[in-house]
C-alpha positions as CSV (number, residue, x, y, z in Angstrom):
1,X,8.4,38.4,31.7
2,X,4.6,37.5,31.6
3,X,4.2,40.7,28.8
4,X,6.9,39.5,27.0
5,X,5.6,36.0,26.5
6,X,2.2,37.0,25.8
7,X,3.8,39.7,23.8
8,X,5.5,37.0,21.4
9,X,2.5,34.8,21.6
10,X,0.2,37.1,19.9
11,X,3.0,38.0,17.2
12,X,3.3,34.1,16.3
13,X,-0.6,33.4,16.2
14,X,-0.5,36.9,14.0
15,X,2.2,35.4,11.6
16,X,0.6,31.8,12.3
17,X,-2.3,33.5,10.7
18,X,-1.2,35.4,8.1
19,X,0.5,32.3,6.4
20,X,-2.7,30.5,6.6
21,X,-4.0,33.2,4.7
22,X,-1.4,33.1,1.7
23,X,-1.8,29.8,1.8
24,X,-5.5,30.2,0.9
25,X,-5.1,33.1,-1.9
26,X,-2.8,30.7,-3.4
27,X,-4.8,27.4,-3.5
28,X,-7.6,29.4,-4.3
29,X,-5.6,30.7,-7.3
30,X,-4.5,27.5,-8.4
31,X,-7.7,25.8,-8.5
32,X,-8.4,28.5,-11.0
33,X,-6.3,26.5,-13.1
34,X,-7.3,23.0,-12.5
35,X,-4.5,21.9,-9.8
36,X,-6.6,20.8,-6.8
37,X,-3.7,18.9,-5.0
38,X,-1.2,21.8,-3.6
39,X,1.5,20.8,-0.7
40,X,2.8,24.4,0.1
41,X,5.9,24.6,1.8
42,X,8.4,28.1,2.6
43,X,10.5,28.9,-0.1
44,X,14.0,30.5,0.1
45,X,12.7,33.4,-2.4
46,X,11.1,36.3,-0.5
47,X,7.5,36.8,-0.7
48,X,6.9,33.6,-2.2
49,X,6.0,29.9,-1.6
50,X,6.8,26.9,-3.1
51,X,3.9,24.6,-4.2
52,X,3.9,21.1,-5.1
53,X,1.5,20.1,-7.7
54,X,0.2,17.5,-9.7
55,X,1.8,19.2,-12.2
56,X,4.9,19.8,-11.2
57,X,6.7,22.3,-8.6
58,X,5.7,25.7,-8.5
59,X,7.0,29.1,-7.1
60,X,4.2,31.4,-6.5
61,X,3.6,35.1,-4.9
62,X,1.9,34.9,-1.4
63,X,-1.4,36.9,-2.9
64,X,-1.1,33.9,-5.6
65,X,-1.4,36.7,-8.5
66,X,1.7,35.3,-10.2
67,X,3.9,32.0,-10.5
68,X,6.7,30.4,-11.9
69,X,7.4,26.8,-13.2
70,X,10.5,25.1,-12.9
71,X,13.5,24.3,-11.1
72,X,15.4,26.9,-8.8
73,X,19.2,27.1,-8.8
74,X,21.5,28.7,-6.2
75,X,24.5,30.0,-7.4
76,X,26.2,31.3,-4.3
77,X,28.9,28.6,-4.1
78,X,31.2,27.0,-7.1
79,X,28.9,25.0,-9.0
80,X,25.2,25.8,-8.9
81,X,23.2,23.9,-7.0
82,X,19.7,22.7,-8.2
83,X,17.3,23.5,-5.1
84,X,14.4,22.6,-6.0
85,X,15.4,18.9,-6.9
86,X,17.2,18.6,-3.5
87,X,14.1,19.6,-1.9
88,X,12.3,16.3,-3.0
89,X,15.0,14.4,-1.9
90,X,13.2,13.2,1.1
91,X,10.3,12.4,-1.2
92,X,12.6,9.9,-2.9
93,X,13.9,8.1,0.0
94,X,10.6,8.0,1.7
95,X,10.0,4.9,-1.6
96,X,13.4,3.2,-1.2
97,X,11.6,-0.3,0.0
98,X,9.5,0.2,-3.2
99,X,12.6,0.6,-5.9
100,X,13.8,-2.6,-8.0
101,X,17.3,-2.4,-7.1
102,X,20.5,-3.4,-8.9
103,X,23.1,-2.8,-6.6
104,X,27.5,-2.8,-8.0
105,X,29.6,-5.3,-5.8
106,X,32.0,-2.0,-5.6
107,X,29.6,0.4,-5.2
108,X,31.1,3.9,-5.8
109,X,27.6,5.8,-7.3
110,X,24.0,5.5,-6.6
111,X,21.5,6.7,-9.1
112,X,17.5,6.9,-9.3
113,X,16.0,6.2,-12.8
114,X,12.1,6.7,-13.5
115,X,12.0,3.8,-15.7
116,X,9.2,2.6,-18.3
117,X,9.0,-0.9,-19.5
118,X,8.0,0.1,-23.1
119,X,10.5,2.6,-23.9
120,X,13.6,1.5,-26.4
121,X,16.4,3.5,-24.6
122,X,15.2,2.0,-20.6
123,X,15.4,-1.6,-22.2
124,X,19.1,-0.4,-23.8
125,X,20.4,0.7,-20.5
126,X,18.6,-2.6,-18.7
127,X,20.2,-4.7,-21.0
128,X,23.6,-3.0,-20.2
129,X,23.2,-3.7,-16.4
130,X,26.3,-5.6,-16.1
131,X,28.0,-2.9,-17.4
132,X,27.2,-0.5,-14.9
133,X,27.4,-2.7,-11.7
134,X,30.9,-3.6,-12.6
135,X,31.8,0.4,-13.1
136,X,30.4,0.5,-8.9
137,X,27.5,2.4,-10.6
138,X,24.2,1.2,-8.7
139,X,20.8,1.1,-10.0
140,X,17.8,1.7,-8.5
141,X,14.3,1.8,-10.5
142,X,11.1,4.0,-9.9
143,X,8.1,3.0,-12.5
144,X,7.3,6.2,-15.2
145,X,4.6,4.8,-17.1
146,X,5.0,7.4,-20.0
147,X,1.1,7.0,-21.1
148,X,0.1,8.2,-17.2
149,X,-1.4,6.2,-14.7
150,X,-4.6,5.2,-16.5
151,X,-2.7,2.9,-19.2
152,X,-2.0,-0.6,-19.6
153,X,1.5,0.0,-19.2
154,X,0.7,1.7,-15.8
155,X,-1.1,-2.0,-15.2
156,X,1.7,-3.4,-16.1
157,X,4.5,-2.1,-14.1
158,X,1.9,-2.3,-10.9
159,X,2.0,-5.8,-11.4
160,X,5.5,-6.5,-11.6
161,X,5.9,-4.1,-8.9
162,X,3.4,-6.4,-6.9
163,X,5.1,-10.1,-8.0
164,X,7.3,-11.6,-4.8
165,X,10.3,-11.4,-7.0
166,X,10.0,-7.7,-8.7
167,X,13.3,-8.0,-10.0
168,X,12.8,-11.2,-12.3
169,X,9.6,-9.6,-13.5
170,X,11.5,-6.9,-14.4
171,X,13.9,-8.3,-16.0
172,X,11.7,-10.2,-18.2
173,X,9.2,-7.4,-19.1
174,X,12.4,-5.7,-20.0
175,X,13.1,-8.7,-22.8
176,X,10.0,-8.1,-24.3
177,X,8.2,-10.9,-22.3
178,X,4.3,-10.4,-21.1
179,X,3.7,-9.6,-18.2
180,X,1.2,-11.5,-15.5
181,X,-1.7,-9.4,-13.8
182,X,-0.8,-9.4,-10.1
183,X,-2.2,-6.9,-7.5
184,X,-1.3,-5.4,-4.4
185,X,-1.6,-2.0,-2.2
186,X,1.9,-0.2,-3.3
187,X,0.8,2.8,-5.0
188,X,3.3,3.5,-8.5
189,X,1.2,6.6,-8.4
190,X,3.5,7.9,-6.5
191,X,6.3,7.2,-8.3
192,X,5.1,8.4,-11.3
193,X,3.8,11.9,-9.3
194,X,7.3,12.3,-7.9
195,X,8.8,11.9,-11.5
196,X,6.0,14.8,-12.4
197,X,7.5,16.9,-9.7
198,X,11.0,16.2,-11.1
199,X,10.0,18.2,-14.5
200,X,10.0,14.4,-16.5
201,X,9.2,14.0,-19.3
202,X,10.6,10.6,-20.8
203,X,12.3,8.4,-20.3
204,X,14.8,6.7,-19.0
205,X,15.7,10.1,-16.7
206,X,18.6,9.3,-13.8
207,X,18.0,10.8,-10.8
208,X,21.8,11.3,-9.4
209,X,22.8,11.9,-5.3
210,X,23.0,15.5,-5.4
211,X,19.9,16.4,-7.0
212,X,20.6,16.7,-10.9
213,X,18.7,15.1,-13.2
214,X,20.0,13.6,-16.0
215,X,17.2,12.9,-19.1
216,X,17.6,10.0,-21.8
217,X,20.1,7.3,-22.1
218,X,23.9,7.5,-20.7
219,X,25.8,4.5,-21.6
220,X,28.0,3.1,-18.6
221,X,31.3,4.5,-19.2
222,X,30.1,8.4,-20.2
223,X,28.2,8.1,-17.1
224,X,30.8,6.7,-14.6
225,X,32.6,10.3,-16.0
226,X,29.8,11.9,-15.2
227,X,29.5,10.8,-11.9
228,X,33.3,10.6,-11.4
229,X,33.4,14.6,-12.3
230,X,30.0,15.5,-10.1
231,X,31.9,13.7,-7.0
232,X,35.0,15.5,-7.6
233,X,33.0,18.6,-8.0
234,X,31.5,18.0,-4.5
C-alpha cells in the first residue's frame, strides 16, 4: 500500500512538473511577442493550452512553437457550442456588482453589452431601453472605451462608474451631457480586458447567457427573436 502511494506521488510531482515546464516554454514564447500577462489554464485540445492574454485568448502547443487565435467551437451536440466564450463566463459574473443594470419587470433574457459612451449605435440601443425591458429583455452594461484605457473616454466612463448613482450618470452621458470627474478604486480595466478576451472590437457587442457574442446594434424586437430562438435551441 505504502509503494503504491509513494508510487503515485512521484508520478503526480513528475506530471506536476512537467506542466510547469510547458507552462514556462510558452510564456517564454509569448513574451517573444510582447504579451507579458499570460493566465494559462488546460485546454480541451490535446497537447495544447489555453492562454489568456492581453490580447485576447490564445491556444498554444505545450513547447509554445505554435498558436492559434480565436474562439473554439464544439460541435459534438446539435448546435455548436462556443467554448472558449463559456470559459470566461466566470470572468463576467465575478463584475456583476460593477455592471449598470437595467433590469425588464418580466424578465425572460439577460444580456451583457460592452458599452462605450461615444459610440452612435450604444446611444441608439440606450435610447431604446424601454423597449427592451418591456420585451423581458434585461440589460446589463460593462464600460468598452473604444480608444483603450489611456483616453478621455476611458476617464469618462471611470467616473460615471464611480458617481453614487451610476445609472443617472449614465443615462445622461448617453444624451450627450458632460460628464463630472469623479474617482474611485473600481478598475474598468477590467472590463475593457475581458471585452479584449471576448475578440471585441466595437461596439455596442451583447454578450448573451450561453456564451455567443453578438457584435453591433440589434433593435429590440429582432433581438427578442434572437434570444426567443437561442432559448428554444437550448
Amino acid at each position: 500500500m505504502k509503494k503504491r502511494y509513494l508510487l503515485l506521488t512521484l508520478l503526480m510531482s513528475a506530471l506536476g512538473g512537467l506542466a510547469h515546464a510547458d507552462d514556462a516554454a510558452i510564456q517564454q514564447s509569448l513574451k517573444k511577442l510582447g504579451l507579458q500577462q499570460t493566465e494559462i489554464r488546460p485546454s480541451s485540445l490535446p497537447g495544447m493550452k489555453t492562454v489568456l492574454t492581453e490580447s485576447g485568448v490564445l491556444y498554444v502547443t505545450d513547447d509554445g512553437k505554435q498558436f492559434i487565435q480565436g474562439p473554439l467551437y464544439d460541435v459534438s451536440g446539435g448546435q455548436p457550442v462556443n467554448v472558449t466564450n463559456q470559459m470566461l463566463a466566470k470572468k463576467v459574473d465575478a463584475l456583476a456588482d460593477e455592471m449598470i443594470v437595467y433590469k425588464a419587470p418580466k424578465e425572460q433574457h439577460v444580456i451583457t453589452v460592452f458599452t462605450d459612451i461615444t459610440c452612435g449605435y450604444c446611444r441608439k440601443l440606450h435610447n431604446e431601453m424601454a423597449d427592451y425591458n418591456a420585451l423581458g429583455i434585461t440589460v446589463r452594461y460593462l464600460a468598452f472605451p473604444r480608444e483603450g484605457m489611456n483616453g478621455q473616454v476611458a476617464k469618462e466612463m471611470k467616473s460615471i462608474w464611480c458617481t453614487a448613482d451610476r445609472r443617472k450618470a449614465f443615462n445622461e452621458a448617453m444624451k450627450g451631457e458632460a460628464v463630472s470627474p469623479v474617482d474611485c478604486n473600481i478598475d474598468i480595466g477590467q472590463q475593457y480586458k475581458l471585452g479584449i478576451l471576448y475578440g471585441i472590437q466595437g461596439t455596442p457587442a451583447m454578450l448573451l447567457d450561453n456564451g455567443m457574442m453578438i457584435p453591433g446594434y440589434q433593435g429590440p424586437k429582432e433581438l427578442k427573436q434572437l434570444l426567443d430562438s437561442q432559448k428554444a435551441g437550448g
